[in-house]
C-alpha positions in Angstrom: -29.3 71.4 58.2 -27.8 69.1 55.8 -26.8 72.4 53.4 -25.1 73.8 56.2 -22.7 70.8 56.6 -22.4 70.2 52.3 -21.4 73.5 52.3 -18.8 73.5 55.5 -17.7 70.3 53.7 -16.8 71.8 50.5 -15.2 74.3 52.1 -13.1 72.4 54.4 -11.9 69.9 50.7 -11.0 73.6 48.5 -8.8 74.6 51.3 -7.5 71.0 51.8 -6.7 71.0 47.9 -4.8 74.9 48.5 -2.7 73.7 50.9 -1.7 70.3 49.0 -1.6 73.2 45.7 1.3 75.1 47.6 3.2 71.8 49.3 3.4 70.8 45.1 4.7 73.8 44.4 7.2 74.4 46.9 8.5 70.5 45.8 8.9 71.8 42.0 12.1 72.9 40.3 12.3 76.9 40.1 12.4 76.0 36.0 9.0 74.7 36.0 6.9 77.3 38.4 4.7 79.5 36.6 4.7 82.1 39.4 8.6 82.4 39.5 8.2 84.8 36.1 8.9 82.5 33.3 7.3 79.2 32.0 9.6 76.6 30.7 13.6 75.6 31.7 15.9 78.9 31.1 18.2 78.9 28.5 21.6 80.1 27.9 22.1 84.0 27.7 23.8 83.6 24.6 23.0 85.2 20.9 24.0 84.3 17.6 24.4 85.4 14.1 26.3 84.4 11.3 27.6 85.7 8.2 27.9 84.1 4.6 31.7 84.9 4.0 31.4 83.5 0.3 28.2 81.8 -1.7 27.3 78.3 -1.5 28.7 76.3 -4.4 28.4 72.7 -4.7 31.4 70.4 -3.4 33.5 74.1 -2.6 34.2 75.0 0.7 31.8 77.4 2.4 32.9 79.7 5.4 30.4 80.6 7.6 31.2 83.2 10.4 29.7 82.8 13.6 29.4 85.8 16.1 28.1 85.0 19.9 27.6 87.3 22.1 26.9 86.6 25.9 24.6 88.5 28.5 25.9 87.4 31.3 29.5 87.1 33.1 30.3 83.7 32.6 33.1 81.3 33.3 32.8 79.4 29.7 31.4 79.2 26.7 31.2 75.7 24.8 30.1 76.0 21.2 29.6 72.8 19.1 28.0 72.3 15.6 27.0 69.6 13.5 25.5 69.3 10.2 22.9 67.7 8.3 23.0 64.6 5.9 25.1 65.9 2.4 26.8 68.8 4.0 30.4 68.1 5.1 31.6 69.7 7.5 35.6 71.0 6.5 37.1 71.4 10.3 38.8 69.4 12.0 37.2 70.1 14.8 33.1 70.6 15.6 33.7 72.3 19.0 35.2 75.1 20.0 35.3 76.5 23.9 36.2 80.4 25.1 36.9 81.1 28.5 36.0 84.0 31.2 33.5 85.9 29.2 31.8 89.4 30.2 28.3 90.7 30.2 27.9 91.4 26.5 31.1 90.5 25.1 31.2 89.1 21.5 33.6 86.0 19.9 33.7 84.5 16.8 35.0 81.9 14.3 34.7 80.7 11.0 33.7 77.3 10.1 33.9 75.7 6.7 31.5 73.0 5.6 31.2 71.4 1.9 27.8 70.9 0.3 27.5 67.8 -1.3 23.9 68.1 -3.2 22.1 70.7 -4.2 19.2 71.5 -2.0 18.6 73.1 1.6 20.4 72.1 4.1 21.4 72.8 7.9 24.1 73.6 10.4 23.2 72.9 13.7 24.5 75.1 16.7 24.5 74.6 20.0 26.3 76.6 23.1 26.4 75.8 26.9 27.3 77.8 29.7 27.8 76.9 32.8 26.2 79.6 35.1 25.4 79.6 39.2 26.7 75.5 38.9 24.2 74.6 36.2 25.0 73.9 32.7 22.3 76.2 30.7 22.4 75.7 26.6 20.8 76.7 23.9 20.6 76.2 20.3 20.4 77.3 16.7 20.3 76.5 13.3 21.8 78.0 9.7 20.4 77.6 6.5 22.8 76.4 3.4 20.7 77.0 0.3 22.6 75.5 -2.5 21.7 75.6 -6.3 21.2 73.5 -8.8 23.6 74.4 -11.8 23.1 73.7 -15.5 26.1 71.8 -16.7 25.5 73.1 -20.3 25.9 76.7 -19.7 27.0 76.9 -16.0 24.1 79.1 -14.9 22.4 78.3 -11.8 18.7 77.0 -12.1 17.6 78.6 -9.2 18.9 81.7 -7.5 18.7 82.0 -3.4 19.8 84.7 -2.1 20.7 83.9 1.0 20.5 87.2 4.4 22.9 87.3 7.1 21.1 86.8 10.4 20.5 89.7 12.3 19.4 89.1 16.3 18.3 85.9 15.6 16.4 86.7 12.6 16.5 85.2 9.5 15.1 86.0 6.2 14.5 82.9 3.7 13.5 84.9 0.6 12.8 81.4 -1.7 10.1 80.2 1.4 8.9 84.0 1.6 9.1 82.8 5.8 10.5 85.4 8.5 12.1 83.1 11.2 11.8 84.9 14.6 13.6 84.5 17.9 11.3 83.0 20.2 10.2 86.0 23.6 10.0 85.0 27.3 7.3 86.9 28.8 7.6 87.9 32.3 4.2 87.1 33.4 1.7 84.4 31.3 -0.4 86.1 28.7 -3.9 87.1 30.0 -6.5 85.2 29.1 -9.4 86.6 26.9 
């Protein structure tokens, strides 16, 4: 008798716990529900590459080209950039805003930015869109490789060889390190 009512009392506390399960869930931001397809807070349907329009040189003006394209209709598109310690940036403004953009329609700019030490260094990217009344952003980064030079003969002591981005890959030949776009799934990966 007493396994009869341990039993209808388990029972009776898992469907307690389901119901309080779905109230949670209906509570929760769309952003963070597993079941609404995607895990995680969207980002902006935005893409980026960039082009090295001359070679990195210390203390000379680099130009950078950078192409967005956007994958939805959307009313704006705000780019900004910053970069790192001991890379200048050369414009005189970081920002940059287009307006009334359609479904895969591209922009661009140049930006200019000054190495100031020889090293690795980066340009920080990031865009916002404003799409159904929420801001959505997203962001990326670009590489400056700058070399060393020998002030006796001129020669530089080390040789990057820097890619231009493709789909939001990048090549860094002197790491031997393929940087890849990071994939939403649609559903969570099955387990194993």
């Amino acid at each position: 008798m007493k396994i009869k009512y341990l039993i209808l009392l388990t029972l009776f506390t898992s469907l307690m716990a389901c119901n309080q399960d779905d109230e949670i869930k209906s509570q929760q931001p769309a952003y963070e529900r597993t079941a609404s397809g995607f895990i995680g807070k969207p980002r902006a349907p935005v893409t980026m590459r960039y082009e090295y329009m001359n070679q990195a040189v210390l203390n000379e003006k680099l130009d950078i080209k950078l192409i967005f394209k956007v994958k939805r209709n959307t009313e704006n598109l705000r780019v900004r950039y910053k970069t790192t310690a001991l890379l200048k940036s050369a414009d005189a403004s970081q920002q940059f805003e287009f307006s009334r953009l359609a479904n895969a329609e591209e922009v661009s700019f140049v930006i200019q930015v000054v190495p100031e030490k020889a090293g690795l260094h980066y340009v920080n990217v990031s865009s916002k869109m404003l799409l159904d009344g929420a801001v959505q952003a997203r962001s990326f980064a670009i590489p400056v490789k700058v070399s060393a030079i020998n002030s006796a003969t001129g020669i530089s002591l080390d040789s990057p060889e820097q890619k231009t981005s493709t789909d939001n890959t990048n090549y860094l030949p002197e790491q031997n390190v393929i940087s890849m776009p990071a994939v939403e799934l649609d559903s969570p990966p099955a387990e194993q």
